[in-house]
C-alpha positions as CSV (number, residue, x, y, z in Angstrom):
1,X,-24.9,-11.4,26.4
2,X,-22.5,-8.7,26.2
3,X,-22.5,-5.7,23.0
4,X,-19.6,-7.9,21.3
5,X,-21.1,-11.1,20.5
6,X,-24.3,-9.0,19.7
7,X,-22.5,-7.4,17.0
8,X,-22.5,-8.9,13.3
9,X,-19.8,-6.0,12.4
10,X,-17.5,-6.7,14.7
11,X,-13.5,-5.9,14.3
12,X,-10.2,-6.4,15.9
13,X,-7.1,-4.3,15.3
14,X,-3.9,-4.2,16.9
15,X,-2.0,-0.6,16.1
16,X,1.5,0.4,16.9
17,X,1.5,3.4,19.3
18,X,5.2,5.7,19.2
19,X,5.4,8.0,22.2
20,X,4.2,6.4,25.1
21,X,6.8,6.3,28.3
22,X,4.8,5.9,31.5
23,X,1.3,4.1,32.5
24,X,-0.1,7.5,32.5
25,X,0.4,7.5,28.6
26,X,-1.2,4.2,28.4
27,X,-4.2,5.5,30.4
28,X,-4.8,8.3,28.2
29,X,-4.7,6.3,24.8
30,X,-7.2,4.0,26.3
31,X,-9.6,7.1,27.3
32,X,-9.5,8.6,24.2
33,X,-10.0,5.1,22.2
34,X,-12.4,4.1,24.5
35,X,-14.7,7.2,23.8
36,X,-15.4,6.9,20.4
37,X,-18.1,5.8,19.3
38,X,-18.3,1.7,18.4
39,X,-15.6,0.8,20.5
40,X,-15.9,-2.1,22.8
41,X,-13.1,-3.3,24.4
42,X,-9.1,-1.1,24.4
43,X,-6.1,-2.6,25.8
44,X,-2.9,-0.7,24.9
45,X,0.7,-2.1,25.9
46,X,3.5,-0.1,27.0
47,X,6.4,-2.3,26.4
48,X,5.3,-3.4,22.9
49,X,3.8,-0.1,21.8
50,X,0.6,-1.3,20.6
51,X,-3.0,-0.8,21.6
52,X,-5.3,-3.6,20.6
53,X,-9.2,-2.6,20.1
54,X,-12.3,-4.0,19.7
55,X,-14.9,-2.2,17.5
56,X,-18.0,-1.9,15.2
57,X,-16.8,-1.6,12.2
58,X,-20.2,0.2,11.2
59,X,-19.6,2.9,13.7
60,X,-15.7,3.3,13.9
61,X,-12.5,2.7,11.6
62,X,-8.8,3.0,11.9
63,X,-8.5,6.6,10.3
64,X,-11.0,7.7,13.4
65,X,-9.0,5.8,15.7
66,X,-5.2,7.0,14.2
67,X,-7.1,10.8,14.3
68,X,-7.7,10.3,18.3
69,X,-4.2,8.7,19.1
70,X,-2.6,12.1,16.8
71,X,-4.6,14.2,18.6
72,X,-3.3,13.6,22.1
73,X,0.2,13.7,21.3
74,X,1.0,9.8,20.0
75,X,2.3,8.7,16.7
76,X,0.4,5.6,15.1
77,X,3.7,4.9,11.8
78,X,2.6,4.1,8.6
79,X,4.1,0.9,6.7
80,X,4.9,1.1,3.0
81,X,4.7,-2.0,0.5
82,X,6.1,-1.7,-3.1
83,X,4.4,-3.9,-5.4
84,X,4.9,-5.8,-8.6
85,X,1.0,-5.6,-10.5
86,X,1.1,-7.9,-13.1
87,X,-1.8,-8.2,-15.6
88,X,-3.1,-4.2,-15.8
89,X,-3.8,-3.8,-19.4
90,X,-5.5,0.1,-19.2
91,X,-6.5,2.9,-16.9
92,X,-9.4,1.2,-15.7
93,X,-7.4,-1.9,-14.3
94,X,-5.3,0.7,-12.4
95,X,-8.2,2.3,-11.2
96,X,-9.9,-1.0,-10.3
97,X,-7.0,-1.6,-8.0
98,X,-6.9,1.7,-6.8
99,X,-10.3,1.5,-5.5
100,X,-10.1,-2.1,-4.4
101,X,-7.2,-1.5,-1.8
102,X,-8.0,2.2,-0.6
103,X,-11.3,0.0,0.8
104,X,-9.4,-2.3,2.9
105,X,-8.8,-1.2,6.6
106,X,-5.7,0.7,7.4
107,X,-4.7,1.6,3.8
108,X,-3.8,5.5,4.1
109,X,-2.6,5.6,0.3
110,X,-2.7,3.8,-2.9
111,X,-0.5,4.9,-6.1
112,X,-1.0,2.5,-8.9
113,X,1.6,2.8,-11.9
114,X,0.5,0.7,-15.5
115,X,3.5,1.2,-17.3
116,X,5.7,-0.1,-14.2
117,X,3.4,-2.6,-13.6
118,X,3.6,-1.3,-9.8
119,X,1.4,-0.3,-6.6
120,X,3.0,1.8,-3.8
121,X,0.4,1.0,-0.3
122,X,0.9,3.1,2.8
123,X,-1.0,1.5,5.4
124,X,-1.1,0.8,9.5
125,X,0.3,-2.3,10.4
126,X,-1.3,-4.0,12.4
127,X,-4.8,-2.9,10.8
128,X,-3.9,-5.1,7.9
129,X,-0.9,-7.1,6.4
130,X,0.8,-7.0,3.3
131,X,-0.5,-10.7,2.6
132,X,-4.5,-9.3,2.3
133,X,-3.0,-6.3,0.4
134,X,-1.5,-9.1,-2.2
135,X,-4.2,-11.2,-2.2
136,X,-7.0,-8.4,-2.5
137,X,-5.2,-8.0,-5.9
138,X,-5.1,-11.0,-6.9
139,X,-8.7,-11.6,-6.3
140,X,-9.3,-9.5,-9.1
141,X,-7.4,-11.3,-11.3
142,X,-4.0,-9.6,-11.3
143,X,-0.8,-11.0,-10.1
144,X,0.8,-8.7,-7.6
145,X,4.5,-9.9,-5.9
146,X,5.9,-7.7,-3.5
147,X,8.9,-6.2,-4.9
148,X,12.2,-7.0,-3.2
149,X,14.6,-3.3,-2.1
150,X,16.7,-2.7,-5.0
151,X,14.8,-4.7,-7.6
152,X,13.5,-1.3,-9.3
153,X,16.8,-0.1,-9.2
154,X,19.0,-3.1,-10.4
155,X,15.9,-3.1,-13.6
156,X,16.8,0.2,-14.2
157,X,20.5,-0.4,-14.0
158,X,20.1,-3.2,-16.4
159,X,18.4,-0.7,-18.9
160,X,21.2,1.5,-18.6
161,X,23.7,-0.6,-19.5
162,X,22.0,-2.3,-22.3
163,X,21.6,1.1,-23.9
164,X,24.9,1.6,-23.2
165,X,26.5,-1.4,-24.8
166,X,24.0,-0.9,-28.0
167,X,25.4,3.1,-27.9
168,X,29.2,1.6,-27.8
169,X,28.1,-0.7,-30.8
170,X,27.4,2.3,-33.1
171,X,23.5,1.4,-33.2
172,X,20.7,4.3,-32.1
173,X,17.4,2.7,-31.3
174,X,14.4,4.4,-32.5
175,X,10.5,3.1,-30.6
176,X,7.7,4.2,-31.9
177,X,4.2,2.9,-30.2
178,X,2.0,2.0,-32.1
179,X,-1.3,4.2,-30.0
180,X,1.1,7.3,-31.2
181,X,1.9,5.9,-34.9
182,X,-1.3,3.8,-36.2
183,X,0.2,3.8,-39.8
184,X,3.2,2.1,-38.2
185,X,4.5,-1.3,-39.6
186,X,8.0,-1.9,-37.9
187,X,7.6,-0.9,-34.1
188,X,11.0,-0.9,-33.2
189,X,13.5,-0.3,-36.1
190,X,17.5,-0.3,-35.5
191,X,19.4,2.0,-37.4
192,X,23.5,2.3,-37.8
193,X,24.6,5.5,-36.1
194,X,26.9,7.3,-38.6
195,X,30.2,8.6,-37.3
């Protein structure tokens, strides 16, 4: 029996590898992969980039891994996903999520945003997808959507010009929250610009 069905912890990941040109580049990712410790088994591509690895995950990770491949002159590229988090009520959710992703494999960063009900992941593709980022979230009870390019920006283009038609209609808007204004009856309270 070989030292990979022996192990209960073990992993497979498949990362992208920028700056290899020749089979001597291939041969020195594989060294350097190969020597740490709780790696099994190291293949590494040349003509797709990638070098796929075998590992106990109780004895090696990705950010070991990534570190090794940086070291000898190789760039491993992160992948960013901008997400919708539906559901966060309080700083605790956000932290919640926070924590909950920066523990899955490959995530580099996490910045979680209540008020825009968002979540910006870095991550190494190929260590994880952007499915198991989704559903991590939603398997604590949120609803997270991955945000489509533009979609922030058209939102805050629709603000604009809302504002803009309620400014051309001689109205000013005054908000008031009610955490800032307990006393407060009338959260949001129109009033005729004079002019």
């Amino acid at each position: 029996m070989n030292e990979m069905t022996r192990s209960d912890n073990l992993a497979q990941v498949s990362l992208p590898v920028q700056g290899m040109t020749c089979a001597a580049c291939v041969a020195k990712v594989e060294k350097v992969l190969k020597n740490l410790a709780g790696v099994q088994e190291v293949h590494v591509n040349l003509l797709v980039g990638k070098a796929a690895v075998a590992y106990a995950s109780d004895q090696a990770g990705v950010p070991q891994m990534v570190k090794a491949i940086q070291e000898i002159g190789y760039e491993v590229p992160e992948e960013e996903i901008l997400l919708t988090v539906r559901g966060m009520t309080c700083s605790a959710c956000v932290a919640k999520v926070e924590k909950a992703v920066k523990g899955l494999p490959g995530v580099t960063s996490v910045v979680v945003n209540l008020l825009a009900e968002s979540a910006k992941v870095k991550f190494y593709p190929g260590a994880l997808d952007k499915t198991r980022i989704k559903k991590e979230i939603n398997a604590l009870g949120y609803e997270a959507s991955e945000k489509l390019i533009g979609q922030e920006v058209g939102a805050i283009e629709i603000g604009r010009a809302t504002m803009r038609k309620i400014t051309e209609s001689g109205l000013s808007i005054r908000l008031q929250c009610h955490r800032y204004s307990p006393g407060c009856r009338y959260p949001l309270s129109f009033h005729r610009a004079s002019g």
